[in-house]
Structure formats: C-alpha cells, structure tokens
N, CA, C and O atoms as a printed pandas DataFrame, in Angstrom:
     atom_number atom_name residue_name chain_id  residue_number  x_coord  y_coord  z_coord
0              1         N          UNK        A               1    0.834   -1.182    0.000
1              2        CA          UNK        A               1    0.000    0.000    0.000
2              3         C          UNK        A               1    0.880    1.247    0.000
3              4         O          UNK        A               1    1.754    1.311    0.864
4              5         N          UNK        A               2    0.740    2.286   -0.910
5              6        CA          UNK        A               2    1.817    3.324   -0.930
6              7         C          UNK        A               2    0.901    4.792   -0.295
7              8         O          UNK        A               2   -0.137    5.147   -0.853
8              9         N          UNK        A               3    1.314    5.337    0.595
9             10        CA          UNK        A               3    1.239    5.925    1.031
10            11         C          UNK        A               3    1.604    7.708    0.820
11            12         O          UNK        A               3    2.711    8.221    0.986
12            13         N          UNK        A               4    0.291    8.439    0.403
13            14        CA          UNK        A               4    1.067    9.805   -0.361
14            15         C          UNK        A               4    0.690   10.704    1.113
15            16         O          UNK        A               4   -0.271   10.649    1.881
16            17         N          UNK        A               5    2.015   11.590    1.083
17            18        CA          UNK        A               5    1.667   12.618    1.984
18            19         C          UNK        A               5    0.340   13.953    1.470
19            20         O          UNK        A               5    0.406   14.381    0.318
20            21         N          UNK        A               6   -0.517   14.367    2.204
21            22        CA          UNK        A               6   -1.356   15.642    2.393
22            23         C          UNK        A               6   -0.820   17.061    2.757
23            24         O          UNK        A               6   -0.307   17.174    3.870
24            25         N          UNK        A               7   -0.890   18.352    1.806
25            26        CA          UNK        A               7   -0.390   19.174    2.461
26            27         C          UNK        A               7   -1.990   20.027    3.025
27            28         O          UNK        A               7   -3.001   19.700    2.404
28            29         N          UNK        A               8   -2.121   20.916    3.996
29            30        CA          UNK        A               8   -3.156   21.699    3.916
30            31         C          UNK        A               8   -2.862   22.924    4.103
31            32         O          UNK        A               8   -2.047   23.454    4.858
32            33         N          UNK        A               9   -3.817   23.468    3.123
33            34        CA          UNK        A               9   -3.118   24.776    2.946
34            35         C          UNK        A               9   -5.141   26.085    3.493
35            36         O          UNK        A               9   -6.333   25.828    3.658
36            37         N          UNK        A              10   -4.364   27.178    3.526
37            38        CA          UNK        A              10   -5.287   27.776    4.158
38            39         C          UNK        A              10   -5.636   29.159    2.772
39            40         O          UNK        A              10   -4.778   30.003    2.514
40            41         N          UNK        A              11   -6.983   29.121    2.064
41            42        CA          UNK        A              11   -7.364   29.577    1.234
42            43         C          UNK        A              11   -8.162   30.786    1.351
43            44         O          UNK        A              11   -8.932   30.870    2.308
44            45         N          UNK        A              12   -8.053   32.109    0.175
45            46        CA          UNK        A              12   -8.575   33.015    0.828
46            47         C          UNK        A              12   -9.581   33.250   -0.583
47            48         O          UNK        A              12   -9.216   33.268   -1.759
48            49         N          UNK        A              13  -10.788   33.399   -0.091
49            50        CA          UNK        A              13  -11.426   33.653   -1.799
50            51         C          UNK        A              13  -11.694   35.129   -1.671
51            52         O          UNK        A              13  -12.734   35.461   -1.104
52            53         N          UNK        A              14  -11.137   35.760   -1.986
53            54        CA          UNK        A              14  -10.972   37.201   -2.789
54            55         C          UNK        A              14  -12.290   37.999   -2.882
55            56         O          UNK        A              14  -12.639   39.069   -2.382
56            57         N          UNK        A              15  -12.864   37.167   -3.645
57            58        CA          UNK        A              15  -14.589   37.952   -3.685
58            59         C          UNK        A              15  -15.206   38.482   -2.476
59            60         O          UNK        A              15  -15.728   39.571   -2.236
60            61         N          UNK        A              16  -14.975   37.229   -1.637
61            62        CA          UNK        A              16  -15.623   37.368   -0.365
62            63         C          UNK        A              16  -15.360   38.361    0.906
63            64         O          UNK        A              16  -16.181   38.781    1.721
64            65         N          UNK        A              17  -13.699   38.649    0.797
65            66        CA          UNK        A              17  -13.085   39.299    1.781
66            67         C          UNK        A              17  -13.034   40.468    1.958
67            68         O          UNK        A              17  -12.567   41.185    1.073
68            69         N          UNK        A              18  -13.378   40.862    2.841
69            70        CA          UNK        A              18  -13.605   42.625    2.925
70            71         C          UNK        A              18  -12.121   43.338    3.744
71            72         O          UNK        A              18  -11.860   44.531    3.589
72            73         N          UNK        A              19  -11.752   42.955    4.105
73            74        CA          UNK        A              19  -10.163   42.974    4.681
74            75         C          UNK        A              19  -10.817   43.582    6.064
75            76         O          UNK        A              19  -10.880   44.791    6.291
76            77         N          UNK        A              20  -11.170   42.824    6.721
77            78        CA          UNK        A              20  -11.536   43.234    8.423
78            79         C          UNK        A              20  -10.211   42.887    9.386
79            80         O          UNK        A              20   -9.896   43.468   10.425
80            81         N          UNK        A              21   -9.594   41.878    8.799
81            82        CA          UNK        A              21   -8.002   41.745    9.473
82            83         C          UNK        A              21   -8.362   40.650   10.662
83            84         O          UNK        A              21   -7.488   40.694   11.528
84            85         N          UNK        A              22   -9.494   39.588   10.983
85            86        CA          UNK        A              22   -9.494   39.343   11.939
86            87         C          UNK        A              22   -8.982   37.719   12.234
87            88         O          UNK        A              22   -8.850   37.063   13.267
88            89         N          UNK        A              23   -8.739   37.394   10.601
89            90        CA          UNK        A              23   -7.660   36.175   10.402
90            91         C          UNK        A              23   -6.562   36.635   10.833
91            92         O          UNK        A              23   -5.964   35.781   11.488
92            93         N          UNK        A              24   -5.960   37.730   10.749
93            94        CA          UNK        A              24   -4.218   38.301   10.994
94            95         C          UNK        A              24   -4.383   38.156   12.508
95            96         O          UNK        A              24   -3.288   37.742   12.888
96            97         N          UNK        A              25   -5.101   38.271   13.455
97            98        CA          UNK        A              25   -5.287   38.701   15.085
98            99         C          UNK        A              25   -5.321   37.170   15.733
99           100         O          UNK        A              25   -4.766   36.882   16.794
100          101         N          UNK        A              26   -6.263   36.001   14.693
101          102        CA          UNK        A              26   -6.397   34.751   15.137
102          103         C          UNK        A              26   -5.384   33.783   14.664
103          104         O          UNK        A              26   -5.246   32.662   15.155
104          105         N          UNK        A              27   -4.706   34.244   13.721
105          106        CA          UNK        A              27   -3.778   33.333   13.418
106          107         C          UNK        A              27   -2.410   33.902   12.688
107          108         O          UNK        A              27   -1.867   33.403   11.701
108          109         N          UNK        A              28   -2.049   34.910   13.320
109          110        CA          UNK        A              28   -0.571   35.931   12.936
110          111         C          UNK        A              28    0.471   34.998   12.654
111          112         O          UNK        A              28    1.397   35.457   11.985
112          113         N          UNK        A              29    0.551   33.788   13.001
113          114        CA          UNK        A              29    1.795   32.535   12.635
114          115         C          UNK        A              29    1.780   32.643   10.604
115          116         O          UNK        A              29    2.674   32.807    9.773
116          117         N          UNK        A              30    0.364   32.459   10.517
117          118        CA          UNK        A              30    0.537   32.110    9.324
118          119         C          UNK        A              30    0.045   33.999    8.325
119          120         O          UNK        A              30    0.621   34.458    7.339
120          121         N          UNK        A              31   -0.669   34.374    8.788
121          122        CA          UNK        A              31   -1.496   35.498    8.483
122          123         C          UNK        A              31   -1.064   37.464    9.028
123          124         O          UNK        A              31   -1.207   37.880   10.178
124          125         N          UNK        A              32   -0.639   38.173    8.036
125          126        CA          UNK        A              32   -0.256   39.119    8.343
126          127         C          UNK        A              32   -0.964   39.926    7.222
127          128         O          UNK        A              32   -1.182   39.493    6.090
128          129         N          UNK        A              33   -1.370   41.437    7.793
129          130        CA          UNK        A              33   -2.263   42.712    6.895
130          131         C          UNK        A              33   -1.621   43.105    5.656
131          132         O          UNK        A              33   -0.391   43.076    5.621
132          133         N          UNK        A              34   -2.294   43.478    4.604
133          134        CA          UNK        A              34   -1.498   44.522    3.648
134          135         C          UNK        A              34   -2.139   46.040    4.269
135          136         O          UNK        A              34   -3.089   46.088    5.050
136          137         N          UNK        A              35   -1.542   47.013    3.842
137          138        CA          UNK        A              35   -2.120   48.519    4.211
138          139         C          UNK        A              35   -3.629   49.132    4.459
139          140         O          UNK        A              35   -3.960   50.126    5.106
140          141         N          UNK        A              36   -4.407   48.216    3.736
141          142        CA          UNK        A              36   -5.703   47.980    3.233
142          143         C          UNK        A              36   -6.852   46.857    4.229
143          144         O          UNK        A              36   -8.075   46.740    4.304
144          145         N          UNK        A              37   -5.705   46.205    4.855
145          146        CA          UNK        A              37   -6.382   45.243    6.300
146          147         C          UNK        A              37   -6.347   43.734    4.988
147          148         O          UNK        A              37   -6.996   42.740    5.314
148          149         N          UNK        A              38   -5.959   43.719    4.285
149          150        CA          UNK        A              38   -6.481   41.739    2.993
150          151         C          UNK        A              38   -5.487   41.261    3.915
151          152         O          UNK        A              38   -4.707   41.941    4.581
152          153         N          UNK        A              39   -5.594   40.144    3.881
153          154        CA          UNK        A              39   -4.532   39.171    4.576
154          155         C          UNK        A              39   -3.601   39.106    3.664
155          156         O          UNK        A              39   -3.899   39.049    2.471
156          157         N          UNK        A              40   -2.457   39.106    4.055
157          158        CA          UNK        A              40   -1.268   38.464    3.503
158          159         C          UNK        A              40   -0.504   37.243    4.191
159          160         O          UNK        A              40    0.127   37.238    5.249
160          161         N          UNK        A              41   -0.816   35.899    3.011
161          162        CA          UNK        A              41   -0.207   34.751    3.645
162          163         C          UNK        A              41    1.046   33.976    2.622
163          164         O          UNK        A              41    0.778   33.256    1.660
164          165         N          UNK        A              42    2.069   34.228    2.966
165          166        CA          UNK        A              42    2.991   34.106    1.962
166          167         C          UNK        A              42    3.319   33.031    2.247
167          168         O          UNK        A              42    4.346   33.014    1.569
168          169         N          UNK        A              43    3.280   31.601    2.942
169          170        CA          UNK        A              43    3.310   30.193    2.650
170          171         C          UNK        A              43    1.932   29.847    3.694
171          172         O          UNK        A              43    1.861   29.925    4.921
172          173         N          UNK        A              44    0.900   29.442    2.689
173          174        CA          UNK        A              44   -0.497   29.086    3.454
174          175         C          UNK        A              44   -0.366   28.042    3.699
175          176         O          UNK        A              44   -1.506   27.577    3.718
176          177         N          UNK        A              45    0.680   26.897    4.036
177          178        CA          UNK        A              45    0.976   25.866    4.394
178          179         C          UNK        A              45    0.376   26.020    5.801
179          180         O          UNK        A              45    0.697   26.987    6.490
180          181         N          UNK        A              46   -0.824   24.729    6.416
181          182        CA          UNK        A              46   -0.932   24.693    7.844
182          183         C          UNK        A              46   -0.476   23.284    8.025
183          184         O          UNK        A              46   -0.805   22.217    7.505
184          185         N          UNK        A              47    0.554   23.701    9.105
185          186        CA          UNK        A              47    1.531   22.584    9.924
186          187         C          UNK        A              47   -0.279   22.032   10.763
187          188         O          UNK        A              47   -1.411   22.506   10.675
188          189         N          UNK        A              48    0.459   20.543   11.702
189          190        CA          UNK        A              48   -0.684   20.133   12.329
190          191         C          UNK        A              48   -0.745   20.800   13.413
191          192         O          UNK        A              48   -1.840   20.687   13.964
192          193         N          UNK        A              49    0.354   21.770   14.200
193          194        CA          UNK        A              49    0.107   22.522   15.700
194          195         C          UNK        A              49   -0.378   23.027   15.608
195          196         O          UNK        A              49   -0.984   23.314   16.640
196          197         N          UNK        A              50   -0.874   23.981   14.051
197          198        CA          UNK        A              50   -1.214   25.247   13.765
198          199         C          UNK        A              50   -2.913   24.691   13.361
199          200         O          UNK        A              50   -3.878   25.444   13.234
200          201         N          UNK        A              51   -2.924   23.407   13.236
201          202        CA          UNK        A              51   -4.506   23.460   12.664
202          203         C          UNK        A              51   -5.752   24.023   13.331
203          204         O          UNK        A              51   -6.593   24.597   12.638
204          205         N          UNK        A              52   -5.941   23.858   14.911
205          206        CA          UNK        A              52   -6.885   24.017   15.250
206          207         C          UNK        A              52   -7.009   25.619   15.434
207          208         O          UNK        A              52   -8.122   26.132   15.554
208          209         N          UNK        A              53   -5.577   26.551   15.456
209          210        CA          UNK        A              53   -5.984   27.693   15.497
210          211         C          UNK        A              53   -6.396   28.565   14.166
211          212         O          UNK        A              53   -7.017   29.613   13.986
212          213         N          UNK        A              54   -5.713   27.572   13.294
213          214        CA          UNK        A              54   -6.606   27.553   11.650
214          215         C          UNK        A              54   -8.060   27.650   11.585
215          216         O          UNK        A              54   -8.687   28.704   11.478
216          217         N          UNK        A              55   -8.653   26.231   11.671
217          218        CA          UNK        A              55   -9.923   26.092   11.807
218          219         C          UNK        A              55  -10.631   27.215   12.815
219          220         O          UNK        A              55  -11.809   27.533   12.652
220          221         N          UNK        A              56   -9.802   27.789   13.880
221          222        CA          UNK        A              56  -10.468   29.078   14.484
222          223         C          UNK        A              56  -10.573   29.869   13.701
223          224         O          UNK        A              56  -11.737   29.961   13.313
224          225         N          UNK        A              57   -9.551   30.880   12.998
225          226        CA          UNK        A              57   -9.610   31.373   12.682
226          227         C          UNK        A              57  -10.715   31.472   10.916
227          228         O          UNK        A              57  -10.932   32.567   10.397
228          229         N          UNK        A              58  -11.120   30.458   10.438
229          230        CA          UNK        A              58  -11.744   30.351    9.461
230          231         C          UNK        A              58  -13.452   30.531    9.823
231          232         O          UNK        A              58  -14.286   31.253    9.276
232          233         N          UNK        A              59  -13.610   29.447   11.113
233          234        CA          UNK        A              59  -15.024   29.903   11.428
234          235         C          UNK        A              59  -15.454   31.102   12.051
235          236         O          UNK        A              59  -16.619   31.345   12.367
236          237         N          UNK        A              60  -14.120   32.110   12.277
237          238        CA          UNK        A              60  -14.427   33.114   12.761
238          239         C          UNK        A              60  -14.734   34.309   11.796
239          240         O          UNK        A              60  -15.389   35.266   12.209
240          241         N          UNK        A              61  -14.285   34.259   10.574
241          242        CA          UNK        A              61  -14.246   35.284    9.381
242          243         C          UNK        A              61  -15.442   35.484    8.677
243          244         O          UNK        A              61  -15.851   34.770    7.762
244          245         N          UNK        A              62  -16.226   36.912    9.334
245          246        CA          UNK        A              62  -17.284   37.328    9.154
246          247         C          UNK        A              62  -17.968   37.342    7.771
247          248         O          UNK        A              62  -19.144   37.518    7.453
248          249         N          UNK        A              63  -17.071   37.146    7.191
249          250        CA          UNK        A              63  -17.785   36.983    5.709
250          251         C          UNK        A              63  -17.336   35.761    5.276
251          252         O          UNK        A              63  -17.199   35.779    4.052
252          253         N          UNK        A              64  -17.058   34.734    5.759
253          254        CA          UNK        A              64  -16.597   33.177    5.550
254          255         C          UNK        A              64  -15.856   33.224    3.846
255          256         O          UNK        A              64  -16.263   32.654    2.834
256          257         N          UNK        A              65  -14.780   34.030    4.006
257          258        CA          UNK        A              65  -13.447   34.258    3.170
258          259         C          UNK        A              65  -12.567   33.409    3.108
259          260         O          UNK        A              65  -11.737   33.397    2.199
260          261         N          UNK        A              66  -12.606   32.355    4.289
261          262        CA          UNK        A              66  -11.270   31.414    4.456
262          263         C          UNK        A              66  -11.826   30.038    4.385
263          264         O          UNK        A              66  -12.905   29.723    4.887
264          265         N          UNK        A              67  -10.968   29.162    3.681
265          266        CA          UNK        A              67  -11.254   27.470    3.877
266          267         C          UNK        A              67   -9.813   26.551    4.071
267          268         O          UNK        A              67   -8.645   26.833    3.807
268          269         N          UNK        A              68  -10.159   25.878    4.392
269          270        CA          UNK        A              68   -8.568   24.675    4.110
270          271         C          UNK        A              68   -8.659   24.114    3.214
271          272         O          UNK        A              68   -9.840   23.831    3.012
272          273         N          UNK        A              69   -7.897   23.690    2.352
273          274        CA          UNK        A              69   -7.851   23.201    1.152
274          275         C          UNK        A              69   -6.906   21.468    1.623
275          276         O          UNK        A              69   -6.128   21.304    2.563
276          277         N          UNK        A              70   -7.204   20.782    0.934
277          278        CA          UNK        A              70   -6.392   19.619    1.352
278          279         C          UNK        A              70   -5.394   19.195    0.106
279          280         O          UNK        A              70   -6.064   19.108   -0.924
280          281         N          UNK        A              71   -4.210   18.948   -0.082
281          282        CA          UNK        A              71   -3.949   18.529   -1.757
282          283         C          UNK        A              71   -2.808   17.518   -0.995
283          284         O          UNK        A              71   -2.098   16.772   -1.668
C-alpha cells in the first residue's frame, strides 16, 4: 500500500473578503495585513500545531473568506 503525503493549505477567496483583518489577530503565525487590512499569507501551508488555530480562525471570518484546502 503506498502511502502519499497531504499538504493543507489555508485559502482566501478574494470575492468574499472585505479585509476586516481578523484572520491576521487569530492566526498571525501564518497570516499578516497589507495597508488595506487583505490578509497576507505568503506560505499558506498549515503545519498540524497550527490546525486548530486555523480552523479558528476560518469559522471566525465574518464573511466566511477562508477554507482549508487539502492537496
């Protein structure tokens, strides 16, 4: 049985996001502002320590802007 590794990565859909900044406050490891409040996530890679404050931070985003992606 061969066995492939999963990365998960943390997704932002654009349309949706109003740049309220409140992914950057719940999860600053992975998530930091542009000037404008959009998230900036320059490796959306989520490690497994980081997941559950992931998944916080996704059900927390008032306009449900964020998902995990699995690949």
């Amino acid at each position: 049985m061969k066995t492939t590794a999963t990365t998960t990565r943390i997704v932002v859909d654009w349309t949706a996001c109003d740049g309220r900044g409140l992914c950057a406050e719940l999860l600053p490891e992975l998530v930091s502002r542009d000037e404008w409040g959009f998230p900036l996530i320059p490796d959306p890679t989520v490690t497994a320590p980081l997941r559950d404050h992931a998944t916080r931070a996704i059900a927390a985003c008032p306009r449900l802007a964020l998902r995990l992606s699995t690949t």
